[in-house]
Every structure is written in C-alpha cells, then in structure tokens.
N, C-alpha and C positions, 0 to 999 in steps of 0.2 A: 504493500500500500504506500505508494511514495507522496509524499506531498505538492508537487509541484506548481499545482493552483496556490496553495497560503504563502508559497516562497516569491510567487509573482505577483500578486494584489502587496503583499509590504514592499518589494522593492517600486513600486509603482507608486503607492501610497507617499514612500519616504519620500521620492524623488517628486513628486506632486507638489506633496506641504514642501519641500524644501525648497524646490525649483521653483515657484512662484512667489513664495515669501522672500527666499534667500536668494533666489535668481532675479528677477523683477527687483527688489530693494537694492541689492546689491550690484544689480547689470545698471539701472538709474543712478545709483550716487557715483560707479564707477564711471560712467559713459559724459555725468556731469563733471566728474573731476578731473576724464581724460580731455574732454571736449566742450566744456563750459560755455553756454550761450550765452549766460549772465556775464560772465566777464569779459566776455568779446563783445557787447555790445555795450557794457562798459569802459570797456578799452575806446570804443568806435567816440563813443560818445564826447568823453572829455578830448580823445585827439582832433 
C-alpha cells in the first residue's frame, strides 16, 4: 500500500502556501529592490 497521493497533495500544498506567500512577497520586494520604480522616478524627478 504505498502512499503516493499524501506525498503529493503536501508537497503541492507546501509549495502553494509557500510559493505565493513566500514567492509573491518575496519575488515583489525582491523585483522592487532589484528594479525600483519609486526610485527611478524619483531619480527622474528631482534631475
């Protein structure tokens, strides 16, 4: 009787909750601090 369905629903689940909490939070603050609109339009602004 092997398990293979509950080994896939948790890694599916993990990577879910993580990848849209951890992925989304962290690809936005990463994506803002590699490529900041704010400060490039700040930059634009007072040059």
């Amino acid at each position: 009787e092997a398990k293979p369905e509950p080994v896939a629903p948790p890694l599916d689940l993990s990577r879910l909750s993580l990848a849209p909490a951890g992925s989304d939070m962290g690809q936005a603050v990463q994506t803002v601090s590699k490529a900041p609109p704010d400060t490039s339009h700040l930059r634009v602004i007072p040059e």
